[in-house]
MIDOSE-1310 file (N, C-alpha, C; in nm, 2 decimals, decimal comma, always signed):
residues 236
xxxx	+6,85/+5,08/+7,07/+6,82/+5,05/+6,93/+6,79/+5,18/+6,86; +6,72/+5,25/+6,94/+6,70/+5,40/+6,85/+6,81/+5,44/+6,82; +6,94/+5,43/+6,90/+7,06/+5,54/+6,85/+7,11/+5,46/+6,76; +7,14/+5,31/+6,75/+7,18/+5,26/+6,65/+7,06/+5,31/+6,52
xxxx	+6,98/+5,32/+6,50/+6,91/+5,35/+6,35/+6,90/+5,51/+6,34; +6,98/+5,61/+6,45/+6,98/+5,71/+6,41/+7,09/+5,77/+6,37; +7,20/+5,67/+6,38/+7,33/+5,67/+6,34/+7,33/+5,62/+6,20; +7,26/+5,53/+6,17/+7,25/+5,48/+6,02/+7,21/+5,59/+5,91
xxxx	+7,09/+5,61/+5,98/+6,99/+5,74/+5,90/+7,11/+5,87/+5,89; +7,15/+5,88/+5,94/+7,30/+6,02/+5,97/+7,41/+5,98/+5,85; +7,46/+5,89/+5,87/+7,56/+5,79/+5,80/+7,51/+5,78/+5,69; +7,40/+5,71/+5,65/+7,35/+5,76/+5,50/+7,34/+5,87/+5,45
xxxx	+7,26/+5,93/+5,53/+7,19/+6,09/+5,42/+7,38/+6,20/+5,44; +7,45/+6,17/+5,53/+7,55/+6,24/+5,53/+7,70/+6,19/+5,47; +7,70/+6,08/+5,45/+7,76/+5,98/+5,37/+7,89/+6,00/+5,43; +7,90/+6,00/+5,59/+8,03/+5,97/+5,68/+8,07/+5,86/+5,69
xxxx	+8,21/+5,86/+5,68/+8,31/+5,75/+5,60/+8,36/+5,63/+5,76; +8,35/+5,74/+5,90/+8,39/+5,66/+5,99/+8,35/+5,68/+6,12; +8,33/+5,65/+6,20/+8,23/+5,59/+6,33/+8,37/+5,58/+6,42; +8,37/+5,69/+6,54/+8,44/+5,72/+6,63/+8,31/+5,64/+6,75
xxxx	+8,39/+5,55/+6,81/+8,23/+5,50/+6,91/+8,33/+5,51/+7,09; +8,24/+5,57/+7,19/+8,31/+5,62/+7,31/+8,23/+5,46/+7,39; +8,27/+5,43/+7,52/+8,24/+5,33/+7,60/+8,09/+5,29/+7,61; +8,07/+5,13/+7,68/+7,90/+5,14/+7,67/+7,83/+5,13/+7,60
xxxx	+7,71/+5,21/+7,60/+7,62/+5,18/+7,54/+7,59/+5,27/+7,40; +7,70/+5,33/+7,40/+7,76/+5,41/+7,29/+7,82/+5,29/+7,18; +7,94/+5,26/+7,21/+7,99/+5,12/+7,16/+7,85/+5,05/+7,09; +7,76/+4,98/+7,20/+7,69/+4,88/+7,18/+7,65/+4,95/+7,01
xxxx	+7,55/+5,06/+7,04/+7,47/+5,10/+6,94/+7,55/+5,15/+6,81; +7,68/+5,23/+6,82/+7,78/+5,15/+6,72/+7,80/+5,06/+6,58; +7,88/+4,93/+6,71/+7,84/+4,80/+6,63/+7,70/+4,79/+6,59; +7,61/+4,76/+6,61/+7,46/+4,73/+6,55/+7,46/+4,85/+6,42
xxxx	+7,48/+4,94/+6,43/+7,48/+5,05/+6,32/+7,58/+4,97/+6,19; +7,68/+4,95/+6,26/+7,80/+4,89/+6,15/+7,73/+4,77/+6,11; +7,67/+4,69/+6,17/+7,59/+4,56/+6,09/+7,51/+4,62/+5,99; +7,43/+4,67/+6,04/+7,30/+4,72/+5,94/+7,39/+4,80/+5,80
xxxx	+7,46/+4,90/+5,83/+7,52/+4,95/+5,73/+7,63/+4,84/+5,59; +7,72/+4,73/+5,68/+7,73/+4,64/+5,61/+7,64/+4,54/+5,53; +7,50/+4,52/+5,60/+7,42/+4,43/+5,52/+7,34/+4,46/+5,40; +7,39/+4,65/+5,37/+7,35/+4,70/+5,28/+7,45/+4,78/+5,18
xxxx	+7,53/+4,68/+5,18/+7,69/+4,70/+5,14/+7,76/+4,87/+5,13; +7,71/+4,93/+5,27/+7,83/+5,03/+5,28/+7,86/+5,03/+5,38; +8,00/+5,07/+5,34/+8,12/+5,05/+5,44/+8,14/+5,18/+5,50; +8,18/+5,17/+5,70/+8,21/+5,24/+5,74/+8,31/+5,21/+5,80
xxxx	+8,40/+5,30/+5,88/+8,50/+5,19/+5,92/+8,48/+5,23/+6,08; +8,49/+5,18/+6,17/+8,48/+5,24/+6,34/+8,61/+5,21/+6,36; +8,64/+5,28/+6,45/+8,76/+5,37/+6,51/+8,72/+5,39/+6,66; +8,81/+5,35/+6,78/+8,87/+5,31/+6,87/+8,93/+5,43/+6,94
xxxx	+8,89/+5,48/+7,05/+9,07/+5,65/+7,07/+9,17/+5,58/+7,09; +9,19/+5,45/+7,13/+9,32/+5,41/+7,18/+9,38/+5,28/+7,05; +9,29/+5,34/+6,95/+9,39/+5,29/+6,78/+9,31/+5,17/+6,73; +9,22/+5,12/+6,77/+9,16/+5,02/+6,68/+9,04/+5,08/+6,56
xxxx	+9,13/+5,07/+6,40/+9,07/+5,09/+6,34/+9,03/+4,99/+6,20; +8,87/+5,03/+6,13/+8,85/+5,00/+6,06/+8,82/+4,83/+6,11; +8,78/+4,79/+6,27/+8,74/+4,63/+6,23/+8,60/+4,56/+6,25; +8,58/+4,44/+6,27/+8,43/+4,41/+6,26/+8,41/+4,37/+6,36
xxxx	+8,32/+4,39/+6,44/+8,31/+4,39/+6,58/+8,25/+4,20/+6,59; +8,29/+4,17/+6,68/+8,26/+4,03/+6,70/+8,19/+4,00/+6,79; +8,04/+3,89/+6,81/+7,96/+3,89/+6,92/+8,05/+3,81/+7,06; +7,92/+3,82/+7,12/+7,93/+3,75/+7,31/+7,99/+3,92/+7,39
xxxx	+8,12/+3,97/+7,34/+8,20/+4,06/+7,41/+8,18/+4,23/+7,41; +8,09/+4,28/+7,45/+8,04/+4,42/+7,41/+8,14/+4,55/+7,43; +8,27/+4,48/+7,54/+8,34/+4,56/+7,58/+8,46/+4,63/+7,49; +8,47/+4,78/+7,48/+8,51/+4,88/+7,36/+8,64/+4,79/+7,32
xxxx	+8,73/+4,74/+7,42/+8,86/+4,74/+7,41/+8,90/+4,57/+7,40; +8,76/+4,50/+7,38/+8,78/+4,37/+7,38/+8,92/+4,36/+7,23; +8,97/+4,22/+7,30/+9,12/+4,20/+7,18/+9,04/+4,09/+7,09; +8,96/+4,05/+7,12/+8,87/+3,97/+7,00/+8,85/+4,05/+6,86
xxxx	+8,85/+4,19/+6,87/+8,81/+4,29/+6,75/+9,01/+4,28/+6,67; +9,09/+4,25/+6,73/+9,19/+4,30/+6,69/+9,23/+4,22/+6,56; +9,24/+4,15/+6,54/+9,26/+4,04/+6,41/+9,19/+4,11/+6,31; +9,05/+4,12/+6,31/+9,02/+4,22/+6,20/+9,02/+4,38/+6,18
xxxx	+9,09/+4,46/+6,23/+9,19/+4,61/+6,23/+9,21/+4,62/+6,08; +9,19/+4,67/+6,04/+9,21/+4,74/+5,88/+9,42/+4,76/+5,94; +9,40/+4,88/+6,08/+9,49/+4,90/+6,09/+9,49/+4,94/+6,25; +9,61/+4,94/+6,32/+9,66/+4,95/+6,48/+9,69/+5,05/+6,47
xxxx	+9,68/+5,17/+6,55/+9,77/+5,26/+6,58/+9,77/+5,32/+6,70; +9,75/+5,45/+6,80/+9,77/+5,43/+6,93/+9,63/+5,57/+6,95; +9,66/+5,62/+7,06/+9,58/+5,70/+7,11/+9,58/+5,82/+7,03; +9,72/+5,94/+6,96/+9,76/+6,06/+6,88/+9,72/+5,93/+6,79
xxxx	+9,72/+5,86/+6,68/+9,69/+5,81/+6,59/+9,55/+5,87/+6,57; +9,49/+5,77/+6,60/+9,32/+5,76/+6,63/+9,25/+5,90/+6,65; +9,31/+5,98/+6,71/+9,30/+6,09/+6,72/+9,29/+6,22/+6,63; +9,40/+6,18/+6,58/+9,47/+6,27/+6,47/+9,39/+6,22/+6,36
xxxx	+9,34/+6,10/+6,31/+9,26/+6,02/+6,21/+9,08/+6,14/+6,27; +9,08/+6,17/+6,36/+8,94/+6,23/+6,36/+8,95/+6,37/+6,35; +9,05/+6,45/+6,38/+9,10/+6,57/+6,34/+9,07/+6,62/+6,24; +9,18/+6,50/+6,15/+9,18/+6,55/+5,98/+9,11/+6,51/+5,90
xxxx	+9,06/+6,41/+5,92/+8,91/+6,40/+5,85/+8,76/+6,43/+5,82; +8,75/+6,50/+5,71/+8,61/+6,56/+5,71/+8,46/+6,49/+5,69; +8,46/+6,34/+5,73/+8,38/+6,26/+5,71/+8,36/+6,15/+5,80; +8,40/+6,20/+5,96/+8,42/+6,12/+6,07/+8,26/+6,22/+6,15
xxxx	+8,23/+6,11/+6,27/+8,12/+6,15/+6,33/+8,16/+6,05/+6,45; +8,07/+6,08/+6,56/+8,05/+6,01/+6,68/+7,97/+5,98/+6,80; +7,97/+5,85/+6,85/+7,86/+5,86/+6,93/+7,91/+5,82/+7,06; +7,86/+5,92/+7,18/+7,92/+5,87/+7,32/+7,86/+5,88/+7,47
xxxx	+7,92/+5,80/+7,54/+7,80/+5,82/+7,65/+7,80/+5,91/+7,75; +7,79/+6,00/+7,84/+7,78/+6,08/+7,92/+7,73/+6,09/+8,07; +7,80/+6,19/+8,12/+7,72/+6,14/+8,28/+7,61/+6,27/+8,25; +7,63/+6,39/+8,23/+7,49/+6,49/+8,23/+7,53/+6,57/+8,10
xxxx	+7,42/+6,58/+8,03/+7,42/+6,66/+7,91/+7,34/+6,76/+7,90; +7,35/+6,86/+7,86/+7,24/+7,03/+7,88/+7,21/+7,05/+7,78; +7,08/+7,14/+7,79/+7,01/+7,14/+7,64/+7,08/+7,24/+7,53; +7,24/+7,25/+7,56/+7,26/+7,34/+7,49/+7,35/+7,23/+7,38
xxxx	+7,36/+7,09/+7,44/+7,46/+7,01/+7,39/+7,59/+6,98/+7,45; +7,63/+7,08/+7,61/+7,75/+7,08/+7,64/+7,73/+6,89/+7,72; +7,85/+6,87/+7,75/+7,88/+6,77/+7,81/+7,92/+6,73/+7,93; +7,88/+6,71/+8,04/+8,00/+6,68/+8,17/+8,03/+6,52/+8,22
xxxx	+8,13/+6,47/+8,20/+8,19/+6,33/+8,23/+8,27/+6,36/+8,36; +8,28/+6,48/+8,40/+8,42/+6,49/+8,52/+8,33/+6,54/+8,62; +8,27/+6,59/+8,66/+8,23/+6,62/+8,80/+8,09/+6,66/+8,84; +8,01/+6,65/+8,95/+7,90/+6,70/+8,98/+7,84/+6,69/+9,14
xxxx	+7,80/+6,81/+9,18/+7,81/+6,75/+9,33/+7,91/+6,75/+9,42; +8,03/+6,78/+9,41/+8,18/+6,72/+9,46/+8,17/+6,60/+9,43; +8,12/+6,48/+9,35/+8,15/+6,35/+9,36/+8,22/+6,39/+9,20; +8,33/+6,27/+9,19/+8,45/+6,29/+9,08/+8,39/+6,20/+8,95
xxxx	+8,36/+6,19/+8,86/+8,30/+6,11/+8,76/+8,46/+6,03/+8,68; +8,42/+6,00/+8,57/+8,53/+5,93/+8,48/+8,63/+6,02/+8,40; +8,55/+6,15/+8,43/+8,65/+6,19/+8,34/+8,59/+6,23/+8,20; +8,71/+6,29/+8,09/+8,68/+6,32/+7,98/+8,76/+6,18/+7,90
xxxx	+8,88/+6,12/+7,96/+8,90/+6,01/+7,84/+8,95/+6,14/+7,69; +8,94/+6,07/+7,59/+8,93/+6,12/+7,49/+8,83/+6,19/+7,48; +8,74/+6,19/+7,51/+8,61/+6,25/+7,47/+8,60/+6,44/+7,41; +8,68/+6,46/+7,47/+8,72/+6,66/+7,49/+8,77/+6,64/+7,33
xxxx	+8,91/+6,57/+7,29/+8,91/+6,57/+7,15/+8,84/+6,50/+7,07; +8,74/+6,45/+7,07/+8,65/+6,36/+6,96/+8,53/+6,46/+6,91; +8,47/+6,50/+7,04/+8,36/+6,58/+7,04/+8,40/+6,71/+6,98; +8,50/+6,81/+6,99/+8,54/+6,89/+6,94/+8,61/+6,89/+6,75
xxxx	+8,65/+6,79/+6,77/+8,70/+6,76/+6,65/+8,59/+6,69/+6,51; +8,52/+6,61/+6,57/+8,42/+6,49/+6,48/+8,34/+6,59/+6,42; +8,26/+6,59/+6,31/+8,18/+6,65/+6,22/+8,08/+6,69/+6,32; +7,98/+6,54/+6,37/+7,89/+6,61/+6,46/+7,96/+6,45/+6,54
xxxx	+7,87/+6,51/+6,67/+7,82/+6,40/+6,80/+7,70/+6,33/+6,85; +7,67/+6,23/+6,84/+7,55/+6,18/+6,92/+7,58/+6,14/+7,04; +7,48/+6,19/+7,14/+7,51/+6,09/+7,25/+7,42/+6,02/+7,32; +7,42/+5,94/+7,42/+7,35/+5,83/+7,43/+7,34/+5,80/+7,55
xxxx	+7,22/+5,82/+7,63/+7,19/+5,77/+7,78/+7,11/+5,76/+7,87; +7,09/+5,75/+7,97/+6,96/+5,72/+8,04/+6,84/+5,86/+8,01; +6,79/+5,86/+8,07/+6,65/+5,99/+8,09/+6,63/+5,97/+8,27; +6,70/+6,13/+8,30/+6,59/+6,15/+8,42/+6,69/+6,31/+8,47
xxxx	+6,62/+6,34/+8,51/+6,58/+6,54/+8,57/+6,75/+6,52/+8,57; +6,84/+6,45/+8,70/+6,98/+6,48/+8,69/+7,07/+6,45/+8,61; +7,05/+6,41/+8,47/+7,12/+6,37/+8,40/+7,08/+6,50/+8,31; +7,03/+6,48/+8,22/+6,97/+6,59/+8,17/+6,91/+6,77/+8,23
xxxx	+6,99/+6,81/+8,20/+7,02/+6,96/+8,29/+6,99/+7,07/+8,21; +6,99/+7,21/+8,30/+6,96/+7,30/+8,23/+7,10/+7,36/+8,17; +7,17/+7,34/+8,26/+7,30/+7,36/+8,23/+7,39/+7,28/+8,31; +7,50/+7,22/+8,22/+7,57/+7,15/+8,31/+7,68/+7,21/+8,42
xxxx	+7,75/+7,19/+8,50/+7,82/+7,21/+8,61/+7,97/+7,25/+8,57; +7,98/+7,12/+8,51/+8,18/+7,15/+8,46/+8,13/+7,11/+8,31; +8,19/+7,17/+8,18/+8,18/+7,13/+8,08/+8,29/+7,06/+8,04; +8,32/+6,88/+8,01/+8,40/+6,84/+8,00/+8,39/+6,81/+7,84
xxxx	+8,32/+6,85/+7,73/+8,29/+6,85/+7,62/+8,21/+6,96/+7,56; +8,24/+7,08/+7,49/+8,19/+7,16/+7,42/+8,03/+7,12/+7,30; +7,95/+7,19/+7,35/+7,83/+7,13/+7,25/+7,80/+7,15/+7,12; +7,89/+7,24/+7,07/+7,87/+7,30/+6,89/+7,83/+7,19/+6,83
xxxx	+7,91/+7,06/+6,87/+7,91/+6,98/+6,77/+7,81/+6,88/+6,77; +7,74/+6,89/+6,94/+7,67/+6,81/+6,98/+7,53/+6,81/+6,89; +7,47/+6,68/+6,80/+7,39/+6,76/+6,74/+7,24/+6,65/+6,80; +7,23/+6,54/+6,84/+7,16/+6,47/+6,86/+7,19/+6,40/+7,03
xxxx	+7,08/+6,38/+7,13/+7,07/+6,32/+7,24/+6,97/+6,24/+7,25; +7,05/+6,11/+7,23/+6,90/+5,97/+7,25/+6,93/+5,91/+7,42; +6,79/+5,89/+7,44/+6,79/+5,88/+7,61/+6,68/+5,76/+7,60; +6,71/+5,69/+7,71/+6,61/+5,56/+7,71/+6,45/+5,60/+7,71
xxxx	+6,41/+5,76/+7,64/+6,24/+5,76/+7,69/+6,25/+5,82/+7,51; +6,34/+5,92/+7,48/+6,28/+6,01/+7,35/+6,40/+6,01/+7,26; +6,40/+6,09/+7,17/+6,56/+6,15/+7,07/+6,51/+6,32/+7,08; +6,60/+6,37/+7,12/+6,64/+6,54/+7,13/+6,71/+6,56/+7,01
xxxx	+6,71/+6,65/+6,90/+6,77/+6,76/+6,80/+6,78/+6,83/+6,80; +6,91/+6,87/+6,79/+6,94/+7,02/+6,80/+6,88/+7,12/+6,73; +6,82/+7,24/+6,72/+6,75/+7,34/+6,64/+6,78/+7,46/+6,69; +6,83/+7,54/+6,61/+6,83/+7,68/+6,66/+6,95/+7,69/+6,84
xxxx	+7,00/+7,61/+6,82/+7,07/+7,55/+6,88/+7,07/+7,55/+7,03; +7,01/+7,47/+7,04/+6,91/+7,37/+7,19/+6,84/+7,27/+7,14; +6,84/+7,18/+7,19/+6,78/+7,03/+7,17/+6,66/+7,06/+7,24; +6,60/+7,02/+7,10/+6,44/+7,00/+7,06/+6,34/+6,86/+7,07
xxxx	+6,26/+6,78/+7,14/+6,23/+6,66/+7,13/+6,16/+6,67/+7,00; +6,23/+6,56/+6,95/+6,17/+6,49/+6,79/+6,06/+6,35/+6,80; +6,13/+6,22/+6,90/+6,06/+6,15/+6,88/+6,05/+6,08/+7,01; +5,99/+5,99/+7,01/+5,95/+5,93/+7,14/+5,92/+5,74/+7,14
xxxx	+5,97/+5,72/+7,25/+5,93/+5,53/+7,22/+5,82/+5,50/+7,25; +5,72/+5,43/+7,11/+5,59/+5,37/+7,16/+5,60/+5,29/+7,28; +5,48/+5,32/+7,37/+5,48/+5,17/+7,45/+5,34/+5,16/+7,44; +5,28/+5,06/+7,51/+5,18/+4,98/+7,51/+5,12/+5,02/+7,60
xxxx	+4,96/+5,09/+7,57/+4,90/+5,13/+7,68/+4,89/+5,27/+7,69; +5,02/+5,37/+7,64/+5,05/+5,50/+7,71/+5,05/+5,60/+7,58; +4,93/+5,67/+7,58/+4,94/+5,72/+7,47/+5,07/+5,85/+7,44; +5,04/+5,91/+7,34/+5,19/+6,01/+7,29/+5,15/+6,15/+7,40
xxxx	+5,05/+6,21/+7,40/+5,05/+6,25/+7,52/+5,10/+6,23/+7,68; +5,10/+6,13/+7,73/+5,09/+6,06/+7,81/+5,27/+6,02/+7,84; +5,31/+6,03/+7,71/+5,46/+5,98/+7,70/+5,54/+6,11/+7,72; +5,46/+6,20/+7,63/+5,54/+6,41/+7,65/+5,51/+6,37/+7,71
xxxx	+5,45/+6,37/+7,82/+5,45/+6,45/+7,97/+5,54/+6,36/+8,04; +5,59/+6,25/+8,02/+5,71/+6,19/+8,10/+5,84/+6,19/+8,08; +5,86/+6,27/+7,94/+5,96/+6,32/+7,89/+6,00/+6,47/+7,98; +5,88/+6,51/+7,98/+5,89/+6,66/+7,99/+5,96/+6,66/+8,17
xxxx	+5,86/+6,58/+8,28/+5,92/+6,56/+8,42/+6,03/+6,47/+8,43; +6,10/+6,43/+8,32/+6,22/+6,37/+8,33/+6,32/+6,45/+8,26; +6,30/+6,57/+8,26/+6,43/+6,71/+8,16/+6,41/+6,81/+8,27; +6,59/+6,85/+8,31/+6,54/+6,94/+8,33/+6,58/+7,08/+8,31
xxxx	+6,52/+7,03/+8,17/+6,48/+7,18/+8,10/+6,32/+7,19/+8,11; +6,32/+7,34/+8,03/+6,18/+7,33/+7,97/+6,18/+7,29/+7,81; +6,09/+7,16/+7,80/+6,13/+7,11/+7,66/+6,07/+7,18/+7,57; +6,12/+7,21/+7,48/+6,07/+7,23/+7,32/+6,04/+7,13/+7,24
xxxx	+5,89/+7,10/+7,21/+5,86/+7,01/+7,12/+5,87/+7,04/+6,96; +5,93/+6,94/+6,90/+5,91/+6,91/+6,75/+5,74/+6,99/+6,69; +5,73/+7,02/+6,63/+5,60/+7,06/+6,53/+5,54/+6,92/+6,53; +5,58/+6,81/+6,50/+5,52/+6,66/+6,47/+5,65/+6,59/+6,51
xxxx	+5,58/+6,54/+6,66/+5,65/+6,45/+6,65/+5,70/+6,27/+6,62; +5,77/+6,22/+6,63/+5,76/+6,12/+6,58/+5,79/+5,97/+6,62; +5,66/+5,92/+6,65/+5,71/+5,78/+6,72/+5,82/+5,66/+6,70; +5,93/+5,65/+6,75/+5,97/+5,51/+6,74/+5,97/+5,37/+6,78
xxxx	+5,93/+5,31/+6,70/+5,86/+5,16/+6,68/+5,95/+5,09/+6,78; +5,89/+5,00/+6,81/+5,97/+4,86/+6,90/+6,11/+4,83/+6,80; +6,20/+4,77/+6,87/+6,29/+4,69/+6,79/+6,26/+4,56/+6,73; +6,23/+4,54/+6,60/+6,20/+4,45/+6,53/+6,25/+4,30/+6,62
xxxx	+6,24/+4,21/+6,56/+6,26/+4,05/+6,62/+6,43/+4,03/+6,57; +6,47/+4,09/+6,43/+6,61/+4,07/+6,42/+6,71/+4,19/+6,48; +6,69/+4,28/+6,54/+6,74/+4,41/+6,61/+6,78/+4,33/+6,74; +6,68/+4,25/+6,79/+6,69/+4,25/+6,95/+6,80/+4,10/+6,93
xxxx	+6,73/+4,02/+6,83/+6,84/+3,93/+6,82/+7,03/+3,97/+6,80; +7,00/+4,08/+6,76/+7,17/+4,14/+6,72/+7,23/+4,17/+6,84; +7,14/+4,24/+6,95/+7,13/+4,31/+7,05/+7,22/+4,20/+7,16; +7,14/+4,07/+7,15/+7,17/+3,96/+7,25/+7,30/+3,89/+7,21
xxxx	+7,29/+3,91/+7,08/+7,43/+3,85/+7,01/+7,56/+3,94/+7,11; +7,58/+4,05/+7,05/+7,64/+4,09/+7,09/+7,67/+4,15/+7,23; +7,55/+4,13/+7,33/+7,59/+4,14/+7,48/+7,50/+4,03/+7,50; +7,53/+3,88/+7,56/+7,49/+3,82/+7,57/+7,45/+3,79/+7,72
xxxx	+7,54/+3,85/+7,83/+7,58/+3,87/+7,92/+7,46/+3,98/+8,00; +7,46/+4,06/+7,89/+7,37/+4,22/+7,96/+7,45/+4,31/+8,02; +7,62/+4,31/+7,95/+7,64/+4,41/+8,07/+7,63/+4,51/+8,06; +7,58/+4,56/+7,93/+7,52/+4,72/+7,93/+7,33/+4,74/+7,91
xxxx	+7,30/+4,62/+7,84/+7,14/+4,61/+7,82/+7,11/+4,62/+7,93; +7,16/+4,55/+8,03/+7,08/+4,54/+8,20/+7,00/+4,38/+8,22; +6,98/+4,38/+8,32/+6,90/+4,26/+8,40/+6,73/+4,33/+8,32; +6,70/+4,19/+8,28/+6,54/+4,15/+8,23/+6,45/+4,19/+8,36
């Protein structure tokens, strides 16, 4: 939910016209961004690497490439399409998910360990090309690195890292923690220091940081709508 409201907050104050969204839980947060931005009548359009653009995501099916989205396409076109549409556009942005990200912003999807990952996909041209990048993924010491292994995505562009514990911002260019998810019981203290043994960097804190709130009652409802299943939310 945080990356969906930090994509909004981006999308407004930067007034980016289109939403490149990569697999997962990238996707998920996405669509919910595109709701909220529609119920406050601006339009974004999301964009697909392999050509679905400009449609309205439809609940039950979370998956990027579901053909339920297809009927509503502004427009079709293929993989150099979609591509080329984020090239030349100066008002495109993106958010995607990753296997390990480094606090410099670089990216690795292809390798770690000798074990082979997924790959870059499109991701090599979105991230290099898109205004900026958010990305989006779990929190713990091997995901988050000091430096990553193979860079399968350059970080210039990388400007924001939301992870299931905090949000990282780029400053001075290294990702800085900004904010953190309340929970119940565990004070903000208590939470930096779980941030900090789950990076493994040495983290740089914000001057003030800043809590983010639960997901309201109509957030989580959106949430269910559209993965009804859990296949990226996860088992309860």
């Amino acid at each position: 939910m945080a990356a969906s409201r930090e994509l909004v907050k981006t999308i407004k104050s930067k007034d980016y016209k289109i939403l490149l969204a990569g697999i997962g839980m990238a996707n998920l947060a996405a669509w919910l961004a595109i709701h909220k931005l529609r119920s406050e009548n601006i339009l974004v359009d999301l964009l697909v690497e392999w050509g679905m653009f400009g449609y309205l995501p439809k609940p039950t099916d979370p998956f990027i490439f579901t053909m339920a989205n297809i009927p509503s396409c502004k427009m079709i076109t293929d993989l150099v399409g979609s591509i080329g549409i984020n090239v030349n556009y100066p008002k495109s942005m993106a958010i995607l998910s990753a296997g390990q990200v480094d606090k410099y912003g670089n990216i690795n999807s292809t390798r770690t360990d000798g074990v082979t990952l997924v790959g870059s996909g499109g991701a090599n041209d979105i991230v290099a090309r898109a205004q900026e990048t958010m990305v989006i993924m779990v929190q713990n010491k091997e995901r988050l690195v000091e430096k990553v292994p193979y860079i399968t995505c350059p970080g210039k562009r990388v400007s924001k890292i939301i992870t299931s514990h905090a949000v990282f911002e780029k400053e001075h260019g290294i990702m800085v923690l900004k904010k953190y998810y309340a929970q119940r019981g565990i004070s903000e203290s208590e939470m930096t220091q779980k941030i900090i043994q789950n990076t493994g960097w040495k983290v740089e804190l914000a001057e003030h940081l800043e809590k983010i709130e639960p997901p309201s009652e109509q957030e989580l409802s959106l949430l269910r709508i559209f993965d009804p299943e859990r296949f990226f939310l996860g088992a309860l």
